[in-house]
N, CA, C and O of each residue as an XYZ file, in Angstrom:
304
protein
N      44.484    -25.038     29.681
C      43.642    -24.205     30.524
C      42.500    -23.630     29.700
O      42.525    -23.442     28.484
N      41.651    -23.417     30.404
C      40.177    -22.657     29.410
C      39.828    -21.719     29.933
O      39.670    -21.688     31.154
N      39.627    -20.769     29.205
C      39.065    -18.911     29.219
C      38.039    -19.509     30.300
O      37.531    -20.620     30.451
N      37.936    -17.970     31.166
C      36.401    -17.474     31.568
C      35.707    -17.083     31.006
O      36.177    -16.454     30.058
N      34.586    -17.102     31.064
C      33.398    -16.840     30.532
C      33.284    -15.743     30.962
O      33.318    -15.500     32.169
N      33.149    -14.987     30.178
C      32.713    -13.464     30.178
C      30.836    -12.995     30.213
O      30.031    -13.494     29.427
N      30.470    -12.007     31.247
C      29.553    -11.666     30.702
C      29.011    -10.399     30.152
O      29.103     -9.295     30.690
N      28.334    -10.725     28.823
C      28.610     -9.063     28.101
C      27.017     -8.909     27.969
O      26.274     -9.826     27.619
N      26.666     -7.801     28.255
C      25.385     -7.197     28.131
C      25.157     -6.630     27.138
O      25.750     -5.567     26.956
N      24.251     -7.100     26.160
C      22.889     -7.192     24.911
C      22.332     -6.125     25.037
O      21.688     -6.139     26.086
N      22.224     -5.015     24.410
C      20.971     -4.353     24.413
C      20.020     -4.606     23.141
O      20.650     -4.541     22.085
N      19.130     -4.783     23.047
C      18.106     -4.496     22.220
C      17.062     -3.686     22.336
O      16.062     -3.588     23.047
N      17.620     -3.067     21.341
C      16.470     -1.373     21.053
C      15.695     -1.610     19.703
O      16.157     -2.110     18.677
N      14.588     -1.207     19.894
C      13.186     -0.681     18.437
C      13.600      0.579     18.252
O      13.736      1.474     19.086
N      13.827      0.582     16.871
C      14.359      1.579     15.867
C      13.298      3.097     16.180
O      12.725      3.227     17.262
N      13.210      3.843     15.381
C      12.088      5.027     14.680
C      11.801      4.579     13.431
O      11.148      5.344     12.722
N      12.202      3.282     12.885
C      11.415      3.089     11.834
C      10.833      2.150     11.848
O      10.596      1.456     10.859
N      10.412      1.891     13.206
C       9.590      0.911     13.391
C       7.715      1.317     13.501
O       7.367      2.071     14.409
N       6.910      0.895     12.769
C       5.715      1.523     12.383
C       4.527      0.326     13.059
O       4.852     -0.364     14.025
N       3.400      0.224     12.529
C       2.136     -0.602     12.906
C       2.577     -1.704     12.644
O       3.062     -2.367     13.561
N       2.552     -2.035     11.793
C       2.954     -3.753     11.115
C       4.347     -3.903     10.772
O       4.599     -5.003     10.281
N       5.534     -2.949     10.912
C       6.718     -3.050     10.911
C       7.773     -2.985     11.853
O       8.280     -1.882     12.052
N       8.129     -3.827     12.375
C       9.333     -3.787     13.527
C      10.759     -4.127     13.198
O      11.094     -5.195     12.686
N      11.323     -3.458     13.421
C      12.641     -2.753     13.251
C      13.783     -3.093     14.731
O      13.973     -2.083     15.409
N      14.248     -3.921     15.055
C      15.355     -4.066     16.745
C      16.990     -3.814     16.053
O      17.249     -4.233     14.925
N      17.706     -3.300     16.646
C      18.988     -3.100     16.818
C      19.167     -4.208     18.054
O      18.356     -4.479     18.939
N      20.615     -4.807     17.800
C      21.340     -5.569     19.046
C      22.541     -5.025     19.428
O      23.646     -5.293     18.955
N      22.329     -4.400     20.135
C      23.983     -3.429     20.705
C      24.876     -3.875     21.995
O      24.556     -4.154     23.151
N      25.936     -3.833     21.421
C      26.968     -4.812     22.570
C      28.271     -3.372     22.750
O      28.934     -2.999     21.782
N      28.397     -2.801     24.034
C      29.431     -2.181     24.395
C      29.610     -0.970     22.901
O      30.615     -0.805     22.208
N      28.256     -0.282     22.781
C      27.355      0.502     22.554
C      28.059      0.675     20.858
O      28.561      1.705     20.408
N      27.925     -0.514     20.214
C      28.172     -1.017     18.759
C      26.892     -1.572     18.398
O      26.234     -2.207     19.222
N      26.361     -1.305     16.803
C      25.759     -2.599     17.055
C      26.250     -3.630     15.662
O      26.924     -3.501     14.639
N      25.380     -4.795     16.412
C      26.514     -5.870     15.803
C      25.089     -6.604     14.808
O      25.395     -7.482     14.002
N      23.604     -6.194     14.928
C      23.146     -6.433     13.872
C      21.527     -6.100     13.864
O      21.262     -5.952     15.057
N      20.452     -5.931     13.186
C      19.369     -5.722     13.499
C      18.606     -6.680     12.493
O      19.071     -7.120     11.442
N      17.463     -6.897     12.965
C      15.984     -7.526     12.794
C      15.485     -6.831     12.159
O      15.688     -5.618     12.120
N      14.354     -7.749     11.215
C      13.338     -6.852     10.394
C      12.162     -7.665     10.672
O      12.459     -8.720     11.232
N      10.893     -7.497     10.449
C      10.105     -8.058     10.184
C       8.379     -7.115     10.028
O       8.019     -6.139     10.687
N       7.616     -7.844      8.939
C       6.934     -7.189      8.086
C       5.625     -7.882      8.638
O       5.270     -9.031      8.376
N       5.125     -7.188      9.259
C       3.472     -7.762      9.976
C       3.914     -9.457     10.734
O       4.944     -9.573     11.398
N       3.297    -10.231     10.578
C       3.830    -12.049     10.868
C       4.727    -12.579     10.289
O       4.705    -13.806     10.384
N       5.639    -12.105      9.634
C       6.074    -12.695      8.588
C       7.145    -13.052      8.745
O       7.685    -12.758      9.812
N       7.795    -13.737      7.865
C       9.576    -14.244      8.466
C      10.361    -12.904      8.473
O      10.174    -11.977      7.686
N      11.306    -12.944      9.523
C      12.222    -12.077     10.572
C      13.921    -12.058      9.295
O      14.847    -12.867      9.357
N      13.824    -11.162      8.538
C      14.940    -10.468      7.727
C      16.382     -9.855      8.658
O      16.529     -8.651      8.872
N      17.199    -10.734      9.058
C      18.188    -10.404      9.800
C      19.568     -9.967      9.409
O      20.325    -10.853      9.014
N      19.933     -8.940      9.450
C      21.403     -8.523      8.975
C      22.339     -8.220      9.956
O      22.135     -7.385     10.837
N      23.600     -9.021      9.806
C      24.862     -9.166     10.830
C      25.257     -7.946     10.425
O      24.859     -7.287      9.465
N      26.404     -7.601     11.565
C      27.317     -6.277     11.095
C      28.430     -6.111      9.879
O      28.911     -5.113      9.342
N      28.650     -7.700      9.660
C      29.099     -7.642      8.366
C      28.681     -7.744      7.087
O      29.382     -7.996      6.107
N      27.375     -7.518      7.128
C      26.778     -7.050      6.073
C      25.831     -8.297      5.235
O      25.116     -8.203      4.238
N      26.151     -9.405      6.056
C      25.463    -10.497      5.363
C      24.038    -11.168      5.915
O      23.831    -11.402      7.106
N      23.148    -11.422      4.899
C      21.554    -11.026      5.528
C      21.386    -12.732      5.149
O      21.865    -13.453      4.274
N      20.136    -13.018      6.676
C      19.546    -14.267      6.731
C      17.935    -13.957      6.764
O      17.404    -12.867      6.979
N      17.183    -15.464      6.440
C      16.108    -14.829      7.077
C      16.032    -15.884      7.628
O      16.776    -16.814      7.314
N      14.842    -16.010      8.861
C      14.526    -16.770     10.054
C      13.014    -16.744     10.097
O      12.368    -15.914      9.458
N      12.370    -17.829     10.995
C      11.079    -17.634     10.900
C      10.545    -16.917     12.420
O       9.381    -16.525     12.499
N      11.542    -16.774     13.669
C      11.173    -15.696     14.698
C      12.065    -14.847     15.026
O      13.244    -14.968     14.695
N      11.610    -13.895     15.711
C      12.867    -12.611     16.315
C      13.589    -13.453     17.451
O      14.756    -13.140     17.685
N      13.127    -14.294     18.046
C      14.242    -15.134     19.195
C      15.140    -15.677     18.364
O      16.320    -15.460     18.637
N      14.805    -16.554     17.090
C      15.941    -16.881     16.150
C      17.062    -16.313     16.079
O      18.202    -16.608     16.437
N      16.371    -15.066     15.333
C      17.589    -13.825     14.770
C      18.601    -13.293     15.961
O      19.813    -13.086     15.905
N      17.600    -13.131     17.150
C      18.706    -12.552     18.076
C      19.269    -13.918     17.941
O      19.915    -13.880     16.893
N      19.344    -14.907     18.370
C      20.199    -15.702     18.807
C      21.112    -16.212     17.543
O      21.983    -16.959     17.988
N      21.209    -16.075     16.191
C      21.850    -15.777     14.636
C      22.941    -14.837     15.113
O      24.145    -15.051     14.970
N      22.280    -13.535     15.824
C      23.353    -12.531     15.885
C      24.387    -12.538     16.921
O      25.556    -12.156     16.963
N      23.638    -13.057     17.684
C      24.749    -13.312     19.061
C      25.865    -14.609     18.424
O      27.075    -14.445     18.268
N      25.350    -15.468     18.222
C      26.012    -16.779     17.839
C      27.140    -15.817     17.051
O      28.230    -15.816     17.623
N      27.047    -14.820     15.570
C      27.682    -14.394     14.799
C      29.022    -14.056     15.710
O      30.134    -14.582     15.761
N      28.320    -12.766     16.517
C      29.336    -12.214     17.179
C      30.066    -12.896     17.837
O      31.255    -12.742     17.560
N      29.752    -13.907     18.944
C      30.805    -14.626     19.792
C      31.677    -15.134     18.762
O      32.854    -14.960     19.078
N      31.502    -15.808     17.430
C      32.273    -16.728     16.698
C      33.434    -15.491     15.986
O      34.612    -15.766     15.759
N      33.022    -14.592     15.804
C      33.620    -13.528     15.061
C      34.296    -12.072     15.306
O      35.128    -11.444     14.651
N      33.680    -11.819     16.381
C      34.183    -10.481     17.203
C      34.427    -10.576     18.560
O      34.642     -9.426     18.942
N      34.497    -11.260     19.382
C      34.991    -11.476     20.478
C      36.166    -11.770     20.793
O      36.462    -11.950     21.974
């Protein structure tokens, strides 16, 4: 037999330390979060999971989708 598919709602929030050329997102799932985005004017997207281990990517659609991928494989 195979699980249902669950659906779990994503939030993504911009930090306060997010500035002119610096953006800063949190990804929060069932009001945890499970990892945030960096990125420095155009530049490649600095992503850190909740377990502490950092990628980088060349867009923020990447990273969210790095972090989600993380979580389903790992915390669900």
């Amino acid at each position: 037999m195979s699980k249902r598919n669950k659906n779990i709602e994503v939030e993504i929030n911009e930090t306060p330390n997010s500035k002119n050329d610096f953006t800063e997102l949190e990804l929060i799932v069932r009001k945890k979060v499970i990892g945030k985005l960096q990125q420095q004017a155009d530049g490649p997207v600095s992503v850190e999971f909740k377990s502490g281990d950092k990628r980088t990517v060349q867009t923020i659609e990447e990273g969210i989708q790095s972090i989600i991928a993380e979580y389903n494989l790992h915390d669900e």
